[in-house]
N, C-alpha and C positions, 0 to 999 in steps of 0.2 A: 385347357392348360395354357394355350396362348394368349387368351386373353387376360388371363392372371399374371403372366408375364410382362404382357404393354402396361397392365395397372400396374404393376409394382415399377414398371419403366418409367409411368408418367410422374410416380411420387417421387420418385427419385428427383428427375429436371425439376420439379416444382418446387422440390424442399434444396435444391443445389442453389435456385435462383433466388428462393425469398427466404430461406433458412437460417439463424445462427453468423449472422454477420454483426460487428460492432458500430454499425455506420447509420443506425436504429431499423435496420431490417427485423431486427426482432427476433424472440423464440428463445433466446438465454442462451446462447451457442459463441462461437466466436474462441479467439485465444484469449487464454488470461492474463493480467498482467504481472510482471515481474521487476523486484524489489532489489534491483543491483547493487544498491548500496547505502547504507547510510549513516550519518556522521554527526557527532555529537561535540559543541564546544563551550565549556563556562567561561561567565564570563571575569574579565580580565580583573588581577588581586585576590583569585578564589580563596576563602579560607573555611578548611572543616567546621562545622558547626554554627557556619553564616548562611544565611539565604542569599545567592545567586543565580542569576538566570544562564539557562542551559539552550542554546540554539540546536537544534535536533533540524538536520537537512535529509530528506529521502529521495532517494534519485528512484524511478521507475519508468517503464516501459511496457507498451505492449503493442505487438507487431500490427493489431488491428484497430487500433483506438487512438485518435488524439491523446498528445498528454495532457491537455487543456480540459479532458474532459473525466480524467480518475480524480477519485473522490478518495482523499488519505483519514486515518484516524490511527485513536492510540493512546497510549499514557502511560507514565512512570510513576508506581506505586511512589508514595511519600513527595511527592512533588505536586504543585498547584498547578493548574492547568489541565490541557490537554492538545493533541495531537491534529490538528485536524486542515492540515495543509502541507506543501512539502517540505515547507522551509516553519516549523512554528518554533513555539518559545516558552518555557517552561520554567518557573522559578522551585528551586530546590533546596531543603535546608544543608546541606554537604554534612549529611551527618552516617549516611551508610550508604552500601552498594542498593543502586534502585533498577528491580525489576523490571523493564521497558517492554513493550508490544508496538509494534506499527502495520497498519495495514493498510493497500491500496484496491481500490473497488472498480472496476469499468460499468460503464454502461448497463450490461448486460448480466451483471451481479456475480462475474468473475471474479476473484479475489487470490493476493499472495501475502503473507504476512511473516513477520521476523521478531523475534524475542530474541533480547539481552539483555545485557548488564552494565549500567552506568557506573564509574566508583568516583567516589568525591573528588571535585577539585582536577579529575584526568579529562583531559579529551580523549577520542577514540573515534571508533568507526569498527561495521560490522558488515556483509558478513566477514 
């Protein structure tokens, strides 16, 4: 029984030390990141039923990961484009409410994602 104990002791320090860390310690562990906020602006003269471009900003975080190193994506049904940094850009015909996703990825294939709703011609912000 005691020896069973110091193994289960030893995997413990060994998986504390090289376990689930974001800093490429590896194993897919780590905290995930989180999606604070993000905000959506057409651009200037919007009119319903014209194509304009839509600035999509995503602010994110995560307590173990550079931000330099999460990976964003996404898309707003009826819009060209896609999502695939924090700050991207999206042209939209302003013709209906569009569908949105965004997601942020670390390292370690941790992930937080956000759905909304765009409507023609408004700026906003979510959550």
């Amino acid at each position: 029984m005691r020896s069973l104990y110091w193994a289960l002791a030893l995997a413990v320090t060994v998986c504390v030390t090289a376990c689930g860390d974001d800093d490429g310690g590896g194993g897919g562990g780590g905290m995930p990141p989180e999606i604070t906020m993000v905000t959506w602006t057409h651009g200037a003269g919007c009119t319903p039923g014209t194509s304009t471009a839509v600035t999509i900003v995503t602010t994110a975080s995560d307590p173990d990961t550079e931000a330099n190193l999460l990976t964003f994506s996404g898309s707003a049904s009826g819009c060209t484009g896609s999502i695939s940094s924090a700050n991207a850009s999206l042209m939209c015909p302003q013709l209906s409410p569009y569908p949105t996703s965004v997601r942020v990825t670390d390292p370690e294939g941790n992930m937080d994602s956000l759905q909304f709703t765009m409507s023609p011609c408004q700026n906003g912000s979510a959550p």
